[in-house]
C-alpha angles and dihedrals in degrees: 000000000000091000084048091050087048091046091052094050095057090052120106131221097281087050087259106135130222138257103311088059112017111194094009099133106195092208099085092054104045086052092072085034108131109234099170108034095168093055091044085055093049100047092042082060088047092053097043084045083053089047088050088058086050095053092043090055083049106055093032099076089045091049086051095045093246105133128354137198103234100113082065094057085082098055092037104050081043090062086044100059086034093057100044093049086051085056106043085055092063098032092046091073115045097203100052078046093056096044092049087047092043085047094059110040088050089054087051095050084056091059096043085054098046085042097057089042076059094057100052091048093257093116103047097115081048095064095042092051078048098054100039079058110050119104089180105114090195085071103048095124123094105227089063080071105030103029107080096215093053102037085047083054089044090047100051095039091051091052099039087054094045093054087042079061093048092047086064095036090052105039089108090179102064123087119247099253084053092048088045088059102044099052090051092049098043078053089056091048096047099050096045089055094046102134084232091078099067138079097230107034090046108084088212099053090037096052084036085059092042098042087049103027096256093306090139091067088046089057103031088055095051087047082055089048091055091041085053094050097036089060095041105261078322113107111250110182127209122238107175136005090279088194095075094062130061118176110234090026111051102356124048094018109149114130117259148107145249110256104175149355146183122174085284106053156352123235118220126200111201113220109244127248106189127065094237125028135201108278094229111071125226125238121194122192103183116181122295085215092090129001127294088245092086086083083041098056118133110335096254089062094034110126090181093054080047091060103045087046085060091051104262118140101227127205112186124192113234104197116212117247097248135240148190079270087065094045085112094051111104143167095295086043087061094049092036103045090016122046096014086048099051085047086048079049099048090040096055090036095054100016083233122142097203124053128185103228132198133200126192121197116328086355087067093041081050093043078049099055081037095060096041079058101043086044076060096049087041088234109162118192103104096082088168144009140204114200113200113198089325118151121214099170106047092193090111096023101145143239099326082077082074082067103046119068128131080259104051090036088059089061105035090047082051093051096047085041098063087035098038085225153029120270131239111238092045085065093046087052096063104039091052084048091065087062104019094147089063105024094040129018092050093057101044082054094052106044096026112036100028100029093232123154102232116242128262116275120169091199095055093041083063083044091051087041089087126179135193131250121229104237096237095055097043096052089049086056107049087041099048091041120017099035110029099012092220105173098053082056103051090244114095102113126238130178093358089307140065134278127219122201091203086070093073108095098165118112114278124205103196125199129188134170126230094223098036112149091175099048118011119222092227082049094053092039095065094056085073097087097042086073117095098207135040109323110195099198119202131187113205119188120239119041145279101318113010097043082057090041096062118121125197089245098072093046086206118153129350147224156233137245152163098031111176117252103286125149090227128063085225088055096045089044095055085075105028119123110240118221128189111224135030128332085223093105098035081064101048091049085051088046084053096054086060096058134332110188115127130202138200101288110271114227118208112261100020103103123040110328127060111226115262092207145314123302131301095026140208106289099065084049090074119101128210 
């Protein structure tokens, strides 16, 4: 106390101290000092009392033979043999060892001396230039930059993390599927050991435990203890304040009625707004990984809502939430009871014969296998498709690959066998991995570390909304597509024979998104040149979501166009036309170059089905 008094004391008028320690602002110390250390400690046992609560929620479910953690083995194992070839490339010369070790610890050495210039106030202008230029949100805050301690952390952790990188980019003798996988699984490692990540290495959470006595790990523990529970002794993080949000009162909204329904699906059709319609219906099949409301969101974001608004009559799929009972459903199930169904539905609602679809995701990659085998059966009433962020050609498919080998697909097919399907949270798991630093480690901070209930986001709500995947379905699609990517090559089977994309001649409006960690543009790209007939290719900015669920309203992002014919996204990019705002109205003037006939508006119910019920209906209801 009495070095801190004598520190202060030396200190001018702008916290800047004398002679003894030029530069050395106290400021940035006292803040972290602890004032009440009893109630710190007593708070700190209440919050380890809260973490043994957690635990036990954790290992109850498993003792009783609840839930397991066998569909993680794969991964896990994975990770295991990747690692470890990794390893035996750079251990295996000593002298490529040696330079990568010398690399490092000189780098380190750099960091010690700025660090200790910090210290003494001669790299001040060094940390501001840092700080203006850092895009990491993790450090936003100033003291990673100005306080010597934590920029020395940030520092270390930044360049271990970008040798760990060039560990993976510059092990030549691994093949390209190792490497792939490496550098996927050295992302995940170094996002999960940011120091950002932990109470007493992240400036925030340290000054929030000092400045309430350690209350936010009070809270932030007890807020561990209700996820666990929530997902069953599985983890299930919140995103957003959930209960802010409820589906058919404040999200997916959007008049209508259901029209139909079988043990797949329900059918809705949407109420018109408009006096005359177009006179060929819409049918959207969105995935069946997560639940249709994601186009139905507030009514402000809702492209459903859009395109009822422009005079379409819209029929959307609404997949059930499977269960042990849909183990047996598989791909041709879903063509079969889901998108024929829907057509059988928009037929006997309108009494028209063509209808304009649209497939987001793996719903466009399923309306694409379903009109190669429609263009066989010469059934015609598809006249035109949209395909959102849907890949046809899986060469370039991402970083779910990482997920999908013969090793990993063993386990994952005997889980789903003895469950009949895969859970929820396992696929929740993997799609928050591909972006863990976004989707997972804030949030852990948040809730956990500061004991902050996250904010209200309708979008995360439907990501946290998540659904099950009956297990039939699921192995034909990471075989067909993932593993042996069948239906690029002519050769995915349906109805005892194969199918041929080349064999679509319909008009396709192709949309693809430039950030896109689910289905990468260059991936979707691709899928162009396997049509048979005219491909209209969009880029739209943002990602996989964010970059579909765009209205014109909010005139965020843009997109791309008209490229001129390349075998390559750069090279059509070099001649497309760039426009500021959404895509939405570049599609419907494409939609409206296909026909533009209108009709008196249909209402649901007055031909010939009787509504089953309001919008949106009972199956999306369902939680997982």
């Amino acid at each position: 106390m009495h070095g801190r008094l004598r520190l202060a004391q030396k200190s001018d008028d702008h916290g800047h101290s004398g002679q003894e320690f030029p530069g050395f602002d106290t400021r940035f110390f006292e803040a972290y000092a602890i004032k009440d250390p009893q109630s710190l400690m007593m708070n700190a046992a209440r919050a380890f009392e809260n973490l043994g609560r957690a635990a036990s929620e954790w290992l109850g479910p498993r003792e009783r033979g609840e839930t397991s953690d066998d569909l993680f083995a794969g991964p896990i194992g994975d990770f295991i043999k990747t690692m470890s070839a990794l390893t035996e490339y750079w251990t295996s010369d000593q002298k490529r060892m040696l330079e990568a070790q010398t690399l490092l610890l000189s780098t380190y050495f750099e960091i010690w001396m700025r660090s200790i210039q910090q210290a003494g106030g001669t790299e001040e202008n060094s940390a501001k230039a840092e700080m203006a230029a850092n895009k990491d949100r993790r450090f936003a805050d100033e003291d990673w930059y100005r306080n010597p301690f934590f920029s020395f952390l940030r520092q270390v952790y930044q360049a271990s993390s970008s040798w760990a990188e060039r560990l993976v980019s510059e092990a030549d003798g691994l093949d390209e599927i190792t490497k792939y996988k490496a550098r996927f699984y050295v992302r995940q490692f170094t996002a999960a050991f940011s120091p950002s990540n932990f109470a007493m290495t992240n400036p925030e959470v340290w000054r929030a435990t000092v400045e309430s006595q350690g209350m936010n790990l009070v809270t932030g523990m007890r807020m561990l203890t209700e996820d666990v529970i929530a997902g069953g002794g599985h983890l299930r993080l919140r995103q957003t304040d959930a209960t802010r949000f409820s589906v058919g009162n404040n999200l997916a909204i959007t008049p209508g009625k259901v029209v139909a329904r079988n043990e797949l699906c329900e059918i809705i059709q949407y109420a018109p707004s408009t006096e005359t319609v177009f006179r060929r219906p819409l049918v959207i099949v969105p995935p069946w990984i997560n639940k249709f409301y994601i186009l139905d969101l507030t009514p402000e974001k809702s492209f459903i809502k859009w395109c009822v608004d422009q005079g379409h009559t819209v029929f959307v799929i609404s997949w059930v939430n499977p269960d042990r009972d849909h183990a047996a459903k598989d791909w041709e199930s879903y063509i079969r009871e889901g998108i024929d169904f829907a057509l059988d539905t928009a037929e006997k609602a309108t009494g028209e014969k063509q209808v304009n679809a649209i497939g987001y995701c793996v719903g466009g990659t399923l309306l694409s296998a379903t009109l190669a085998w429609h263009a066989q059966k010469k059934d015609t009433r598809i006249a035109s498709a949209t395909l959102l962020t849907a890949q046809v050609d899986f060469a370039e498919a991402g970083e779910l690959k990482v997920f999908v080998d013969e090793e990993q697909l063993a386990v994952i097919e005997a889980q789903m066998k003895a469950s009949g399907y895969l859970a929820a949270s396992q696929m929740a798991a993997a799609f928050n991995l591909l972006r863990s630093s976004e989707l997972i480690w804030p949030y852990v901070v948040n809730n956990y570390l500061k004991g902050k209930e996250p904010m209200p986001f309708d979008l995360l709500y439907w990501n946290s909304d998540s659904t099950r995947v009956a297990a039939a379905n699921h192995s034909y699609y990471l075989r067909n597509c993932y593993l042996d990517n069948a239906l690029s090559a002519g050769q995915m089977k349906l109805g005892g024979g194969a199918i041929d994309l080349r064999d679509i001649t319909i008009p396709i409006y192709n949309l693809a998104t430039r950030e896109d960690h689910i289905a990468p543009a260059r991936s979707v790209f691709r899928g162009n040149a396997l049509f048979g007939g005219p491909v209209e290719f969009v880029l739209s900015g943002s990602g996989h979501i964010a970059g579909v669920v765009n209205p014109p309203s909010r005139t965020k992002y843009r997109y791309w166009s008209e490229g001129a014919a390349a075998e390559t996204l750069d090279g059509w990019l070099e001649d497309a036309t760039e426009t500021a705002g959404s895509w939405w109205p570049h599609w419907q003037a494409w939609v409206e170059a296909q026909e533009t006939t209108r009709v008196p508006a249909r209402i649901p119910g007055d031909h010939a089905l009787s509504p089953l019920g309001d919008a949106p209906g009972t199956y999306v209801l369902a939680r997982a």
